[in-house]
Each structure stands twice: as structure tokens, then as C-alpha cells.
PyMOL Python script that loads the backbone (N, CA, C, O; Angstrom):
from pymol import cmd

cmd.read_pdbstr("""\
ATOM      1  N   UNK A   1      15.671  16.196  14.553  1.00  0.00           N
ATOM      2  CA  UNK A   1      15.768  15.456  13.322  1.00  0.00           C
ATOM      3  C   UNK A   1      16.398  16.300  12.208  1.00  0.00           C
ATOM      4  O   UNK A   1      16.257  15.876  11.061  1.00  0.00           O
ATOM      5  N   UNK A   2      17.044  17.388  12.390  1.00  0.00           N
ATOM      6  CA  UNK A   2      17.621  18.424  11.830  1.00  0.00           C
ATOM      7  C   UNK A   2      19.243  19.060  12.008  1.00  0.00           C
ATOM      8  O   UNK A   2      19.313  19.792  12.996  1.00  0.00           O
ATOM      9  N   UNK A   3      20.128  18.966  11.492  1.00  0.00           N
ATOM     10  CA  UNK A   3      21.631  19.562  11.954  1.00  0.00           C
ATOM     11  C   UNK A   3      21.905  20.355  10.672  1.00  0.00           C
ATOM     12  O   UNK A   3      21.640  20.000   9.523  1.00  0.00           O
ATOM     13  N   UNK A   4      22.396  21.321  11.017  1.00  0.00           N
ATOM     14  CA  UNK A   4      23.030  22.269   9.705  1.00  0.00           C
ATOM     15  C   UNK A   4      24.203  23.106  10.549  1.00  0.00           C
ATOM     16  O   UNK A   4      24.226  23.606  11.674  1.00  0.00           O
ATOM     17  N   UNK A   5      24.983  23.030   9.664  1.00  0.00           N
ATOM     18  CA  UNK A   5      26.605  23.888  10.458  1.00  0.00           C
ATOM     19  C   UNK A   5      27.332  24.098   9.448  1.00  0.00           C
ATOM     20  O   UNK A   5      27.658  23.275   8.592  1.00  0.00           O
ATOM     21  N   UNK A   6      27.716  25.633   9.541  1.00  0.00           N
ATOM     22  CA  UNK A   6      29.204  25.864   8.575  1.00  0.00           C
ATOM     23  C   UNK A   6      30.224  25.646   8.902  1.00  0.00           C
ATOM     24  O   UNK A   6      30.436  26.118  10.019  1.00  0.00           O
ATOM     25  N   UNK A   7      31.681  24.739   8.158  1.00  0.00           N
ATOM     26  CA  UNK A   7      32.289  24.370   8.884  1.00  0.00           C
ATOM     27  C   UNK A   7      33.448  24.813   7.502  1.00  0.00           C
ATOM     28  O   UNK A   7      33.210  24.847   6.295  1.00  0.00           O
ATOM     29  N   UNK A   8      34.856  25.143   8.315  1.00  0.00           N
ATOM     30  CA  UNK A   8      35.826  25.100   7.766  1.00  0.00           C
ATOM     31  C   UNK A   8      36.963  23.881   6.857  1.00  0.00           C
ATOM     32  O   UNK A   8      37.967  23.536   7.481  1.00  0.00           O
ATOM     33  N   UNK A   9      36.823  23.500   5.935  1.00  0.00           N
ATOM     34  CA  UNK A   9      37.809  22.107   5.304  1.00  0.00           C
ATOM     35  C   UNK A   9      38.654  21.979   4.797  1.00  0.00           C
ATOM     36  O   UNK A   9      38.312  22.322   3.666  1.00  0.00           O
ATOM     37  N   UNK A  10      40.139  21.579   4.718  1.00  0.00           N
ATOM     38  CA  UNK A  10      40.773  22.355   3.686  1.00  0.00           C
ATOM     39  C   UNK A  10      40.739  22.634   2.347  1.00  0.00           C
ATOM     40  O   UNK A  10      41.529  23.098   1.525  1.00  0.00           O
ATOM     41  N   UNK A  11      39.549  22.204   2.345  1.00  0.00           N
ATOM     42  CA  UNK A  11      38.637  22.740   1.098  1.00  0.00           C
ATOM     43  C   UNK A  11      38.250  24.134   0.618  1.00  0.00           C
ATOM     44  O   UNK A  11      38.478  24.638  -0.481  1.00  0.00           O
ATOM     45  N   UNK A  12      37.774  24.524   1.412  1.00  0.00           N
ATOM     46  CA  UNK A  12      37.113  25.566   1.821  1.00  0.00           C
ATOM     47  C   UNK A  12      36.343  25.933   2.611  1.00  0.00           C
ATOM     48  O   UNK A  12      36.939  26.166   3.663  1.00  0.00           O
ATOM     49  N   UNK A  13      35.144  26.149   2.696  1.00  0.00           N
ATOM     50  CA  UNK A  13      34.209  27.024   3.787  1.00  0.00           C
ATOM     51  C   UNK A  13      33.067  26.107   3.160  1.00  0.00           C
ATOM     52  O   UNK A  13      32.969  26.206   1.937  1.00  0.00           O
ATOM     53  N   UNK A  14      32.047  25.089   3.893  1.00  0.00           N
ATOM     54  CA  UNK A  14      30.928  24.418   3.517  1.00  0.00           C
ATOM     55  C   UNK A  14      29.640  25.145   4.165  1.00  0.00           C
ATOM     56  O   UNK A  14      29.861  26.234   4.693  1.00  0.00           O
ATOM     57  N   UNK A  15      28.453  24.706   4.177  1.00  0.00           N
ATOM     58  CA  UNK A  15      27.459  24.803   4.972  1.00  0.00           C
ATOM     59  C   UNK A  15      27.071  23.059   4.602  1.00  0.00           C
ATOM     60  O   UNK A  15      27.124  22.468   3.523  1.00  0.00           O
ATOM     61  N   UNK A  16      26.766  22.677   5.663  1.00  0.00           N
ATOM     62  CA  UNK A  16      26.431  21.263   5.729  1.00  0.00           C
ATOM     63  C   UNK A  16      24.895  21.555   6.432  1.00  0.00           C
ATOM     64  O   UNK A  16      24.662  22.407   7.289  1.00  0.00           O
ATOM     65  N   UNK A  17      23.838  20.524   5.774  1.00  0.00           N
ATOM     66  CA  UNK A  17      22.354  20.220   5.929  1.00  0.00           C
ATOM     67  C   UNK A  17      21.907  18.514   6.026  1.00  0.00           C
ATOM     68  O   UNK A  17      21.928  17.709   5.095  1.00  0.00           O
ATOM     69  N   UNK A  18      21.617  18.330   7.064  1.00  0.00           N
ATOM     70  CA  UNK A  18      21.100  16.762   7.252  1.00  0.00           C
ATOM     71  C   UNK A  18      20.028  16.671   8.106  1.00  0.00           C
ATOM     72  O   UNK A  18      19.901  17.119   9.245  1.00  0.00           O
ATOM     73  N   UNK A  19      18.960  15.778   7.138  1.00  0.00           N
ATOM     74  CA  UNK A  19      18.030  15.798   8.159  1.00  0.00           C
ATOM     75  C   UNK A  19      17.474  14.172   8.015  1.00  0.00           C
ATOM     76  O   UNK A  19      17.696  13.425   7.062  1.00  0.00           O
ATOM     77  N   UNK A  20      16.816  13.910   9.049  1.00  0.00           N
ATOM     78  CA  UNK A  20      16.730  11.869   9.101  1.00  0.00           C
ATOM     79  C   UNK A  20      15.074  11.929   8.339  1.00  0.00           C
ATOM     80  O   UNK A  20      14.082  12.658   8.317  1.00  0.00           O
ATOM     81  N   UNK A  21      15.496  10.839   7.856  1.00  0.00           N
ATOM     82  CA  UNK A  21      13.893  10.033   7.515  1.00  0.00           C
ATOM     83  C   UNK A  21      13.425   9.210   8.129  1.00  0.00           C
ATOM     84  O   UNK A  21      13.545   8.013   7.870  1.00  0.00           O
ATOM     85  N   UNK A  22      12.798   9.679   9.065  1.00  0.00           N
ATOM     86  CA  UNK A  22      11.524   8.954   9.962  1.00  0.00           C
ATOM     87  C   UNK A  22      10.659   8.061   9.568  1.00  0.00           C
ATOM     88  O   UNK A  22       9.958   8.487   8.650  1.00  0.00           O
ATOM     89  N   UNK A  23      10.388   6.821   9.944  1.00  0.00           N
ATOM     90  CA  UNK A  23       9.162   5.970   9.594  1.00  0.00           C
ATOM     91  C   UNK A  23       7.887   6.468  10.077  1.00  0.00           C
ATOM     92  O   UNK A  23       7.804   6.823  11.253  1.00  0.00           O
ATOM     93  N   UNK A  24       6.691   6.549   9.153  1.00  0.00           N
ATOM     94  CA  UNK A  24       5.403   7.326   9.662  1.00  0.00           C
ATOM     95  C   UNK A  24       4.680   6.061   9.053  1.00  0.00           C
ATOM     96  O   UNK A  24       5.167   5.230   8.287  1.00  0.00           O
ATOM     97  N   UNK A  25       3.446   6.109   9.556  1.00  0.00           N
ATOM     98  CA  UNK A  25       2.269   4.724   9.648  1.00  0.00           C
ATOM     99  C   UNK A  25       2.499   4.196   8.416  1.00  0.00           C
ATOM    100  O   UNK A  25       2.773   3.013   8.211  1.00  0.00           O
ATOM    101  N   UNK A  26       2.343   5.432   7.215  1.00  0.00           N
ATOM    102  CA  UNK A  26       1.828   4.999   5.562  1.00  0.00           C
ATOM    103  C   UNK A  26       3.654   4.104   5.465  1.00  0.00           C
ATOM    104  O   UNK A  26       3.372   2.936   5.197  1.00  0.00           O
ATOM    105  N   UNK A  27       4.441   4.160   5.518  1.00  0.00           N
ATOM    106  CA  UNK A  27       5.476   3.439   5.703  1.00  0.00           C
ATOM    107  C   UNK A  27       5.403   1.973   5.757  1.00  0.00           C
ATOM    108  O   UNK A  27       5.945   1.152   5.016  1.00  0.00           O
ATOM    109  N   UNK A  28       4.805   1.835   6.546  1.00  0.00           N
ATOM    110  CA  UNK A  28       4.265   0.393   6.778  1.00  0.00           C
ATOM    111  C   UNK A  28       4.022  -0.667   6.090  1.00  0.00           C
ATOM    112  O   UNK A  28       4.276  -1.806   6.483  1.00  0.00           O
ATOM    113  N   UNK A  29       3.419  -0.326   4.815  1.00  0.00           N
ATOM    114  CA  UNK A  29       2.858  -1.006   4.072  1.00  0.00           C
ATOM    115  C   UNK A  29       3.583  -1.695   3.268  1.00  0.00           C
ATOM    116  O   UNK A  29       3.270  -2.644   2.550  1.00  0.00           O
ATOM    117  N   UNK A  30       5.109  -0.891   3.503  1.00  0.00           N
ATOM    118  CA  UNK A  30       5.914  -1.891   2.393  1.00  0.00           C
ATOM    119  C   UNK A  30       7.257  -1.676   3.625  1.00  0.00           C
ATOM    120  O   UNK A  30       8.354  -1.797   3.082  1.00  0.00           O
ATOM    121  N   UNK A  31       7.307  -1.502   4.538  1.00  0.00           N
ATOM    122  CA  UNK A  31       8.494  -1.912   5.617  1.00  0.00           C
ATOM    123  C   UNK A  31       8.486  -1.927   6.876  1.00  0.00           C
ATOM    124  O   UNK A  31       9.468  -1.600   7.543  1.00  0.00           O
ATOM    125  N   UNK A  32       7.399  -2.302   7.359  1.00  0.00           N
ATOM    126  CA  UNK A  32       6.590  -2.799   8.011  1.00  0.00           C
ATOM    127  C   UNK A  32       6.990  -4.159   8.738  1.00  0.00           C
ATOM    128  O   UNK A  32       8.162  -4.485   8.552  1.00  0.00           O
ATOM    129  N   UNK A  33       6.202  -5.041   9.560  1.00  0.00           N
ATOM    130  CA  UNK A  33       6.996  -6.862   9.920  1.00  0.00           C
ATOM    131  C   UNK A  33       6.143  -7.274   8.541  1.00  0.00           C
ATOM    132  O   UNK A  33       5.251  -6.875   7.793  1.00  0.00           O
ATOM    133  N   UNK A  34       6.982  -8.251   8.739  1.00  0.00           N
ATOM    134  CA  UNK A  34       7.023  -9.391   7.715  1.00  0.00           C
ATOM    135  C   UNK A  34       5.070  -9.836   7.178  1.00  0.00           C
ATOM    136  O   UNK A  34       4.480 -10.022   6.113  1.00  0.00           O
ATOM    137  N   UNK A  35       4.686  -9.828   8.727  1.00  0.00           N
ATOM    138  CA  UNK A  35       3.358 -10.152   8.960  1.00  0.00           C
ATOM    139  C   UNK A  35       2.495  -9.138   8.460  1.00  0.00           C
ATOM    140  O   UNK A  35       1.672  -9.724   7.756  1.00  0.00           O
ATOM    141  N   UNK A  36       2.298  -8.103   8.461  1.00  0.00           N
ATOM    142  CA  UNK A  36       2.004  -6.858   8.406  1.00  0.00           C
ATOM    143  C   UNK A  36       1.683  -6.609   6.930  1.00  0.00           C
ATOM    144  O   UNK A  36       0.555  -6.270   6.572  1.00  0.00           O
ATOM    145  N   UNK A  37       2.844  -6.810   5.964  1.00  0.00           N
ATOM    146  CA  UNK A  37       2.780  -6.361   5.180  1.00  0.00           C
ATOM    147  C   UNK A  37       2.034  -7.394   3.715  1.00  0.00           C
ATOM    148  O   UNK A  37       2.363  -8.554   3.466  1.00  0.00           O
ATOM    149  N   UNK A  38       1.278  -6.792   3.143  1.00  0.00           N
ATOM    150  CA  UNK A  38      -0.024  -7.494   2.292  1.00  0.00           C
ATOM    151  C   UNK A  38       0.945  -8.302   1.312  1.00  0.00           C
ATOM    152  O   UNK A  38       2.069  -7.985   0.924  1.00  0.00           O
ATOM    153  N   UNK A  39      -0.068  -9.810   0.932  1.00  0.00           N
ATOM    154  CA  UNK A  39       0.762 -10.322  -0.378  1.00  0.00           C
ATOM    155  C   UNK A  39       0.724 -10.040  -1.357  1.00  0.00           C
ATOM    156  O   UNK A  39       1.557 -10.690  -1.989  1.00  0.00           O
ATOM    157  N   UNK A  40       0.224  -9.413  -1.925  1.00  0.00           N
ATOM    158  CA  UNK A  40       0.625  -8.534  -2.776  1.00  0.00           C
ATOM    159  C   UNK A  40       1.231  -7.497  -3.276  1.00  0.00           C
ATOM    160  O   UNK A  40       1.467  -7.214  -4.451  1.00  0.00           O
ATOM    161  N   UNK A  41       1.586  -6.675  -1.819  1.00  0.00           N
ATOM    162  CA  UNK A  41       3.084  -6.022  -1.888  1.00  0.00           C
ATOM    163  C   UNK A  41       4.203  -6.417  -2.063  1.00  0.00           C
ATOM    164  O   UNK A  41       5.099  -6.005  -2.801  1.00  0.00           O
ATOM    165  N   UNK A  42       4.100  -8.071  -0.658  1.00  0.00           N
ATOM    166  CA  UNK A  42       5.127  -8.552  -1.123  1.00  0.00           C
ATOM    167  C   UNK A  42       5.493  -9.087  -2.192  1.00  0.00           C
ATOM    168  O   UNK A  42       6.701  -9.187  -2.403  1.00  0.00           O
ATOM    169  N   UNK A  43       4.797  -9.444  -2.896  1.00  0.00           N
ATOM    170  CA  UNK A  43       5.251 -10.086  -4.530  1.00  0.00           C
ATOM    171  C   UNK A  43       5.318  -9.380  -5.084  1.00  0.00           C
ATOM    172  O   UNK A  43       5.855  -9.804  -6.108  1.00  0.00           O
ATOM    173  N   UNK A  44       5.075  -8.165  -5.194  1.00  0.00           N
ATOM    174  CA  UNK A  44       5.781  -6.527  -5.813  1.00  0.00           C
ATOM    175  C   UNK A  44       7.196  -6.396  -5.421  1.00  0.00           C
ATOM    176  O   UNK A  44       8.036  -6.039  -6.247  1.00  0.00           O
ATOM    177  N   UNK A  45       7.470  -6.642  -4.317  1.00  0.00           N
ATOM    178  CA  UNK A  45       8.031  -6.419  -3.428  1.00  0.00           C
ATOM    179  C   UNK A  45       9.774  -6.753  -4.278  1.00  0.00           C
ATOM    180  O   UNK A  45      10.721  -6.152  -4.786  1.00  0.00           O
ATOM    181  N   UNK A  46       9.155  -8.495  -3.867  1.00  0.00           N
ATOM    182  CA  UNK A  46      10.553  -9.514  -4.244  1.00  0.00           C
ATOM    183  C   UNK A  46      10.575  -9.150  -5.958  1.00  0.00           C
ATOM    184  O   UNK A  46      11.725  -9.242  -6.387  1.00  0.00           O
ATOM    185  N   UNK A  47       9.406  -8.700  -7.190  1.00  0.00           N
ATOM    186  CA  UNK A  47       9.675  -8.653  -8.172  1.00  0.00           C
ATOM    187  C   UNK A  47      10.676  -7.514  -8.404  1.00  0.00           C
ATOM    188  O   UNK A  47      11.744  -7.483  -9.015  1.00  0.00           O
ATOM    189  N   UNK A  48      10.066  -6.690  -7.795  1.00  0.00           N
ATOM    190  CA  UNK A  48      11.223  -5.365  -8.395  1.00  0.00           C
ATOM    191  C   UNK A  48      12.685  -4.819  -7.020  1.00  0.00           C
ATOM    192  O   UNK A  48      13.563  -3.991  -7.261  1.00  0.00           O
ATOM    193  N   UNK A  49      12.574  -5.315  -6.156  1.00  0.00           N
ATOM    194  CA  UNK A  49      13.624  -5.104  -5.456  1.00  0.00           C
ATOM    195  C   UNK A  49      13.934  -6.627  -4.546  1.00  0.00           C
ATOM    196  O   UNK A  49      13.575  -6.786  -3.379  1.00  0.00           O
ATOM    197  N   UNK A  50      14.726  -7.742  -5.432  1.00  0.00           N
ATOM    198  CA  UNK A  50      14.566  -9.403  -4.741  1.00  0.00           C
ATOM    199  C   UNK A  50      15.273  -8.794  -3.481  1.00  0.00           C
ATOM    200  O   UNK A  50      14.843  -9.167  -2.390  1.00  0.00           O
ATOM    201  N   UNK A  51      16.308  -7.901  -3.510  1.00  0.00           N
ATOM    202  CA  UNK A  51      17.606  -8.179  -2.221  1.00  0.00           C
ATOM    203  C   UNK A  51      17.272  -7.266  -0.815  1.00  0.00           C
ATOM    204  O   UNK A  51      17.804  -7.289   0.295  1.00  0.00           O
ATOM    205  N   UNK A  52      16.047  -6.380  -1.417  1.00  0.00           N
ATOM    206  CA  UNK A  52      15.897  -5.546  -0.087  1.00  0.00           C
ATOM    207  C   UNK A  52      15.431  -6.092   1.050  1.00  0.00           C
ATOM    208  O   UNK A  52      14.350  -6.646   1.249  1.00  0.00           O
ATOM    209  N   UNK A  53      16.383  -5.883   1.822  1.00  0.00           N
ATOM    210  CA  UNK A  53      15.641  -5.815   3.559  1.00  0.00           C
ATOM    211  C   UNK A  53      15.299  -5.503   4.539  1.00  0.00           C
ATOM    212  O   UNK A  53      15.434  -6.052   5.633  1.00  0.00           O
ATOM    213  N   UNK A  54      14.542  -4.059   4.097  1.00  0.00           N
ATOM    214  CA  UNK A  54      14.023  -3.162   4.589  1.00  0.00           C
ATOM    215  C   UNK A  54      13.066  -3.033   5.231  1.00  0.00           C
ATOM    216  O   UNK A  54      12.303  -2.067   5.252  1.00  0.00           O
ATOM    217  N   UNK A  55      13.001  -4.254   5.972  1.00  0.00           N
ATOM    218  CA  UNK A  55      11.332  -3.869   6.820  1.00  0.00           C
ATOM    219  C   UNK A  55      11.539  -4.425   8.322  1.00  0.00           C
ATOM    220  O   UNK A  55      12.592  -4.876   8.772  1.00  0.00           O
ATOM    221  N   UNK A  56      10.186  -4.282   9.066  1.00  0.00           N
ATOM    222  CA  UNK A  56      10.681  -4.445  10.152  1.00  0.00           C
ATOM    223  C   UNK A  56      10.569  -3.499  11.490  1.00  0.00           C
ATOM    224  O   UNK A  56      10.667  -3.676  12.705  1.00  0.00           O
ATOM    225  N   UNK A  57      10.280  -2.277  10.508  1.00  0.00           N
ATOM    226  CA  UNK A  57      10.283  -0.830  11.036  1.00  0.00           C
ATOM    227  C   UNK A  57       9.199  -0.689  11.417  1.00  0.00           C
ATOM    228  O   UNK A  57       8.218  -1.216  10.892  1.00  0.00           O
ATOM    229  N   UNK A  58       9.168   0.473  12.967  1.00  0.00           N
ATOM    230  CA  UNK A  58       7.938   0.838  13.576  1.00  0.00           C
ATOM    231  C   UNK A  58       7.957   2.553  13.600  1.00  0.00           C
ATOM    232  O   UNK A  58       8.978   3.224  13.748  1.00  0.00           O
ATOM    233  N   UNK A  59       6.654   3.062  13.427  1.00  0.00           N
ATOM    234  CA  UNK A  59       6.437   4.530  13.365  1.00  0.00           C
ATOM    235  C   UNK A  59       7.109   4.995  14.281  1.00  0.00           C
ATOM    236  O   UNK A  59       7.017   4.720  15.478  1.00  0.00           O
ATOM    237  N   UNK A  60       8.151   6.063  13.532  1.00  0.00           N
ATOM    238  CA  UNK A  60       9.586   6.919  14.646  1.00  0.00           C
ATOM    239  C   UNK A  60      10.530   6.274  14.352  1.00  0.00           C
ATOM    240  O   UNK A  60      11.420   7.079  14.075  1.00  0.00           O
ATOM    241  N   UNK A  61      10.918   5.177  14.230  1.00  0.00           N
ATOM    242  CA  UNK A  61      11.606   4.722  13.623  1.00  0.00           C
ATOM    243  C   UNK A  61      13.138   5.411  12.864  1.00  0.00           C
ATOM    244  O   UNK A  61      12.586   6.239  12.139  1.00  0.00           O
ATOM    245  N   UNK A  62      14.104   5.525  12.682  1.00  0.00           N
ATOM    246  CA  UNK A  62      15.092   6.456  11.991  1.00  0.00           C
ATOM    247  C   UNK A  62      15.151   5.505  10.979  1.00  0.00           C
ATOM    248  O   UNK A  62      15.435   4.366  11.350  1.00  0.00           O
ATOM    249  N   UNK A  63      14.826   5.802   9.023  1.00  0.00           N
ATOM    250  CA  UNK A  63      15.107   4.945   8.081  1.00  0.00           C
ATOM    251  C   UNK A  63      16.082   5.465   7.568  1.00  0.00           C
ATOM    252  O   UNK A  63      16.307   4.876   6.511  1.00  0.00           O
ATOM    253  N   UNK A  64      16.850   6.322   7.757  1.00  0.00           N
ATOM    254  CA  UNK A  64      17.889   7.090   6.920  1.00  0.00           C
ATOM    255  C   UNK A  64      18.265   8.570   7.089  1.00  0.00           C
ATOM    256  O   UNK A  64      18.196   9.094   8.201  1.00  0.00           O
ATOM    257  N   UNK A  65      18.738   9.381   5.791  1.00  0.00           N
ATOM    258  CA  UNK A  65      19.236  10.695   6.191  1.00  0.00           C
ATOM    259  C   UNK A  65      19.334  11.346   4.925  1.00  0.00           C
ATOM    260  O   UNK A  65      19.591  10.512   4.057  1.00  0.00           O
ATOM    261  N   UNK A  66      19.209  12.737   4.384  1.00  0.00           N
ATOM    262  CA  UNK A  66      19.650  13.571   3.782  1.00  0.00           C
ATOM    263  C   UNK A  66      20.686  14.362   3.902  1.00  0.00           C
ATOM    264  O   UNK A  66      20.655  15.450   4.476  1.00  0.00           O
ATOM    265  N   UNK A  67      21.430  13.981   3.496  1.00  0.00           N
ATOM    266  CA  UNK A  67      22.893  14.959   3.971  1.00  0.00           C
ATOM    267  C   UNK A  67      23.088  16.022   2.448  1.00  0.00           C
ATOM    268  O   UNK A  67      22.950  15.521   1.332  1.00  0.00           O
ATOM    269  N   UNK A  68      23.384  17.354   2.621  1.00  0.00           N
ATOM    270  CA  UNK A  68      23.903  18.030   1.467  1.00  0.00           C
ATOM    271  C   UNK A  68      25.103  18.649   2.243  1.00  0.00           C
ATOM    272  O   UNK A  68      25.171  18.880   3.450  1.00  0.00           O
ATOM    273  N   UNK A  69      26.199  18.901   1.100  1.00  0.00           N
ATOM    274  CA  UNK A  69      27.558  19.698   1.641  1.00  0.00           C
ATOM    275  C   UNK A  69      27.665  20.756   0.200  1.00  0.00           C
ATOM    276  O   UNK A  69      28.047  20.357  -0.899  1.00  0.00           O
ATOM    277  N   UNK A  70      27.225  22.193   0.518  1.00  0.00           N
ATOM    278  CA  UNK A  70      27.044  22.915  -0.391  1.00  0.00           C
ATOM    279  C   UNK A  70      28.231  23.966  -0.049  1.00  0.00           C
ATOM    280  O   UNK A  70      28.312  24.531   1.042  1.00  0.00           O
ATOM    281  N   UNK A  71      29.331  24.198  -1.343  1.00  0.00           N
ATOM    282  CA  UNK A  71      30.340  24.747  -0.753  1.00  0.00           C
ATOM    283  C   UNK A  71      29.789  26.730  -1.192  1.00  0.00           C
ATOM    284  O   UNK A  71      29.223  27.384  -2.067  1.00  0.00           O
ATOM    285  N   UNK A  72      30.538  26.905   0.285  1.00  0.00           N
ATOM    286  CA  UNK A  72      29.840  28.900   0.812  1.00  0.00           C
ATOM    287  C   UNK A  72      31.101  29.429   0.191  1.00  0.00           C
ATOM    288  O   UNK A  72      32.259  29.182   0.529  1.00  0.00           O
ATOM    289  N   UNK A  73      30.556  30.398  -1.026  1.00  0.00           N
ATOM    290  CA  UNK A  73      31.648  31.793  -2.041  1.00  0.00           C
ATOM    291  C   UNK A  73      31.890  32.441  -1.169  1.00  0.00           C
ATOM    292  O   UNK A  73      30.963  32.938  -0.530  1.00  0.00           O
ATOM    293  N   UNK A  74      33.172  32.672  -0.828  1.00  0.00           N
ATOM    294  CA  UNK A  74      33.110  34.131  -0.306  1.00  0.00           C
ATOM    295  C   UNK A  74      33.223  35.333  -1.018  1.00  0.00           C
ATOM    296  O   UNK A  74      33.168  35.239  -2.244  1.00  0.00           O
ATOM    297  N   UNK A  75      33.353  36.319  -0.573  1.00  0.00           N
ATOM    298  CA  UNK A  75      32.480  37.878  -1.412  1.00  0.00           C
ATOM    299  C   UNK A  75      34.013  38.346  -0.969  1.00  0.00           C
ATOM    300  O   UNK A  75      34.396  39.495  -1.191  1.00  0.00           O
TER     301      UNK A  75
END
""", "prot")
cmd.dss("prot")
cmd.show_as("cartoon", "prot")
cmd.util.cbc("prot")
cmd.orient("prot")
């Protein structure tokens, strides 16, 4: 769930860092099935985010990623 590599661009010289965001139980509660998740989240839910459709997800799950591209000085 982890990759990091320095890589050459014609940029310059990077170090690249990415790592995934996993679904874990507490997750659930707001992306979760449809069924699952309490009404009162969901009407939290649709108030402050109407378009998301983010649920659905089971623990392990891959929800995403952190990627950084931090460019390496050379000396």
C-alpha cells in the first residue's frame, strides 16, 4: 500500500511518495451500503455533500491515494 521512487524528468530529479487509502470498519458509517448507513448520517450526508457517491465500500477496500512529487537539490 506504499511506492516511493526517484525518478529522472526533464524536469529534473523527483522523489515520488504514494500511498492508498484503505477502507477500515469506522469508514463505514458514512460509506458504507446504502443500508448500513444510519438516517441520520444520511441526512447529514445529502445536506452538506448532495452529489457524493461514495459509498458502497467494504473494509480493504482501496478509497484513494496520496501521491507527493517533491523535487531532489542536487549538492
Amino acid at each position: 500500500m506504499l511506492y516511493s521512487e526517484l525518478t529522472t524528468e526533464p524536469g529534473g530529479k523527483y522523489f515520488r511518495f504514494m500511498k492508498a487509502i484503505g477502507v477500515k470498519p469506522q469508514c463505514l458509517t458514512c460509506h458504507g451500503s446504502q443500508s448500513d448507513i444510519p438516517e441520520v448520517v444520511k441526512t447529514v450526508l445529502q445536506e452538506r455533500y448532495p452529489h457524493d457517491q461514495a459509498i458502497g465500500y467494504k473494509p480493504g477496500d482501496l478509497r484513494g491515494a496520496v501521491s507527493i512529487k517533491q523535487p531532489v537539490n542536487s549538492m
